[in-house]
C-alpha positions in Angstrom: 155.2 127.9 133.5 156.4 131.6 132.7 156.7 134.8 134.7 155.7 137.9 133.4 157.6 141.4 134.3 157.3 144.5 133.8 160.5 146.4 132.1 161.6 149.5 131.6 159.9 151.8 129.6 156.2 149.4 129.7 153.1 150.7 131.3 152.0 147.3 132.6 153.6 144.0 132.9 154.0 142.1 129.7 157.4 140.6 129.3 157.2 137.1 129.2 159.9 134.6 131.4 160.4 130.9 131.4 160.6 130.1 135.3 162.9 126.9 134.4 165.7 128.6 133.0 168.2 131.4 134.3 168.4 133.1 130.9 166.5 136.2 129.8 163.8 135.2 127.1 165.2 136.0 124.2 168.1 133.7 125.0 165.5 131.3 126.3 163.6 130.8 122.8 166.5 131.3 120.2 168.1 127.9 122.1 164.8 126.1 122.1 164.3 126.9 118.6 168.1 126.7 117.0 168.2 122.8 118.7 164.6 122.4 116.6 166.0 123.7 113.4 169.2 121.3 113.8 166.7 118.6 113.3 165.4 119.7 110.1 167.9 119.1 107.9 166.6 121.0 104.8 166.9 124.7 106.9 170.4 126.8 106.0 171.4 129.2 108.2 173.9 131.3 106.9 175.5 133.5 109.4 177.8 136.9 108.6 175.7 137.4 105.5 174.9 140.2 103.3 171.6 140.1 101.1 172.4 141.9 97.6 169.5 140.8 95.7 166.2 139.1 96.0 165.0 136.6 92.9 161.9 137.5 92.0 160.0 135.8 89.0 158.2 139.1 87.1 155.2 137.4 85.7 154.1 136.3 89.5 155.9 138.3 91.8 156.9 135.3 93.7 160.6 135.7 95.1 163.0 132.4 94.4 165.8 132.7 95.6 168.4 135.2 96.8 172.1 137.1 96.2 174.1 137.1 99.0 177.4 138.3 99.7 179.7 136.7 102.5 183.4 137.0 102.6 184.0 139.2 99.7 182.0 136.7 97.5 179.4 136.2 96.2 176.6 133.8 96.3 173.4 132.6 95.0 170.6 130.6 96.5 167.3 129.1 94.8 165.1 127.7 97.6 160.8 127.8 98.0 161.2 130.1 101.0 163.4 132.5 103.3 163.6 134.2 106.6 165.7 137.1 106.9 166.8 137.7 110.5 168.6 140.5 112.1 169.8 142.1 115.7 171.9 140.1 118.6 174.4 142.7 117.7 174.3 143.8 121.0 176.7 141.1 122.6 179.1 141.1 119.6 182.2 142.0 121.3 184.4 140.6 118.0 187.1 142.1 116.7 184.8 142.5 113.6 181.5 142.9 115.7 179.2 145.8 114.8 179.9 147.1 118.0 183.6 148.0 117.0 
């Protein structure tokens, strides 16, 4: 069962809530799904990364693989598929946290 609220800034209500948990929804679903992808054992997640390049094959256009940098090195993955995320940056309170 889910609630749904109406925030700041909407015209109507349209933000979606889980009703068994405490945590706001964002929380809510990166939790459910991180404990998912833990299962699957042929999913990386590399965290505190910087994509430099994407590998592209020119005949197809298809992308391959990726450069990454992390660390002041450098790194190179060959894989059938990525996701690039972004954001949470807004509770990164670190000595080395984007909000610094």
């Amino acid at each position: 069962m889910k609630l749904i609220g109406q925030l700041g800034g909407h015209s109507v209500a349209r933000t979606h809530r889980p009703t068994d948990s405490k945590f706001v929804i964002g929380y809510y679903l990166i939790s459910k799904i991180s404990k998912k992808i833990e299962e699957i054992k042929s999913i990386k997640i590399y965290f505190n990364s910087t994509v430099i390049k994407l590998l592209k094959n020119e005949t197809n256009d298809k992308i391959y693989g990726l450069k990454y940098k992390k660390d002041n090195k450098e790194y190179t993955i060959y894989c059938k598929a990525i996701i690039f995320t972004s954001g949470g940056y807004g509770h990164d309170f670190g000595e080395n946290g984007l909000l610094k």
